[in-house]
N, C-alpha and C positions, 0 to 999 in steps of 0.2 A: 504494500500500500504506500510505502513513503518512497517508493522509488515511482510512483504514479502521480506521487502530490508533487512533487521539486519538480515533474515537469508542466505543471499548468502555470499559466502569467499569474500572476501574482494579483491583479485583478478580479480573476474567478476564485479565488480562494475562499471570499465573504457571501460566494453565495454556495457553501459548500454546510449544510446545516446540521448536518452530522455526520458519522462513519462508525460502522457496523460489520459485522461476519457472521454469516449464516447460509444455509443450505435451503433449498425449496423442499417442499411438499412433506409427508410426517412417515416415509417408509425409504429404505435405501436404492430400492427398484428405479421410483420417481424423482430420486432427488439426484440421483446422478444421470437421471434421462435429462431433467431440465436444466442441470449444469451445463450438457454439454450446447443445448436449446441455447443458455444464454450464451456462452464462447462463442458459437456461431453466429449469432445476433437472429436467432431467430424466433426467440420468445424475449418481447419485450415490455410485457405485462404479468401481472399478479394478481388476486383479490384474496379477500381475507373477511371474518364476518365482522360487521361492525361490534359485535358484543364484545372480542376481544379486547376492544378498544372505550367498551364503555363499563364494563364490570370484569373480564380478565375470567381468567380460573383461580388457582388456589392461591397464585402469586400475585393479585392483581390488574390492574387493567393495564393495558400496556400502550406506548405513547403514538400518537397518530401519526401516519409517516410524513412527512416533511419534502415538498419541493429541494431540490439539490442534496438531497442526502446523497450518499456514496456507500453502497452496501460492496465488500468482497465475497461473492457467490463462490461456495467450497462445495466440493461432492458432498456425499454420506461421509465420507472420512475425513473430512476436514482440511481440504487437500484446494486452496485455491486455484479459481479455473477462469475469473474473474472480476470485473467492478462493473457495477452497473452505478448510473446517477437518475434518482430520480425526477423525473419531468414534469409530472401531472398526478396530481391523486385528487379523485371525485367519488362519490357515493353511487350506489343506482341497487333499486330493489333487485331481486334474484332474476324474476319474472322481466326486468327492463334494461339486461345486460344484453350488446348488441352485437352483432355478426363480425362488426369490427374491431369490436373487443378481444372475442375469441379467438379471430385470428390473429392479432396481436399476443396475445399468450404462447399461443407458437404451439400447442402441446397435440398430440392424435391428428386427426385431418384435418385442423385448424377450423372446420364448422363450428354453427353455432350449436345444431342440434349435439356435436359429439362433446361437444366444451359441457352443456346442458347435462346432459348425460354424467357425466365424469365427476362433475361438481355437486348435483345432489347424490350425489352417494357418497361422495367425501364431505360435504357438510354435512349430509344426512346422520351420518354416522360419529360428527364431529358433536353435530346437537344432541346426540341421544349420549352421550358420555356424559355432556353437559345439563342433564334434563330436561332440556329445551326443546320446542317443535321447530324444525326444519320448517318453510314453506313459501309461496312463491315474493311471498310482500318480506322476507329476510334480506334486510340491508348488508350491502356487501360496501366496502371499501375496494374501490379501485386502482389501482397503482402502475403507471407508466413510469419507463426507465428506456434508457439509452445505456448502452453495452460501451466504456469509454475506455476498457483495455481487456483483452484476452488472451489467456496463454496461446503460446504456439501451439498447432496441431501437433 
């Protein structure tokens, strides 16, 4: 990461809102499919449930993401494979998530229908740990990024 920061102007630096390391999705299978999704630049989207961001699990709520953050995207093993900056984060019900979103996410056939598909079953399953009902008026946090360094293939 600090060999990625010394080479920005010195300009962009204030609009850099914070810096993180973490891996997508909650199983190894996934999280090192969309590592390599982001190295390629070809998933440059995320969503996440709003609840996480307004009451959390057992550790609390956790902080909403932030325009110009700089996340380092690491496989399952912890194994940096990237930085993404984020660009855009907006809200939008389950049910009001759009074609262009999905494809932006990069993941399966980039549809919406398979994006649909993929996400109530992972939230489905995310809400029932949580006691919660899954359903289509579930607000999602949406998250755009731009891919700003990638390991070599």
């Amino acid at each position: 990461m600090s060999a990625y920061l010394v080479t920005l102007p010195e300009a962009e630096i204030p609009g850099i809102s914070g810096v993180s390391a973490d891996y997508f999705c909650a199983d190894k299978e996934n999280a090192d499919i969309c590592a390599e999704l982001v190295r390629k630049g070809e998933k440059q989207a995320s969503c996440s449930m709003k609840y996480w961001y307004q009451t959390g699990g057992k550790e609390g709520p956790e902080p909403m993401p932030q325009v110009g953050h700089l996340q380092v995207v690491t496989d399952w093993a912890g194994v940096p494979v990237a930085i993404t900056q984020m660009t855009r984060v907006t809200e939008a019900r389950f049910s009001d998530v759009t074609a262009e979103f999905a494809a932006a996410e990069g993941e399966g056939d980039k549809s919406l229908r398979w994006w649909r598909n993929a996400h109530w079953q992972f939230f489905s399953a995310e809400c029932e740990e949580l006691g919660i009902e899954m359903s289509e008026d579930t607000v999602l946090v949406l998250e755009h990024f731009r891919t700003v360094w990638a390991k070599p293939a």
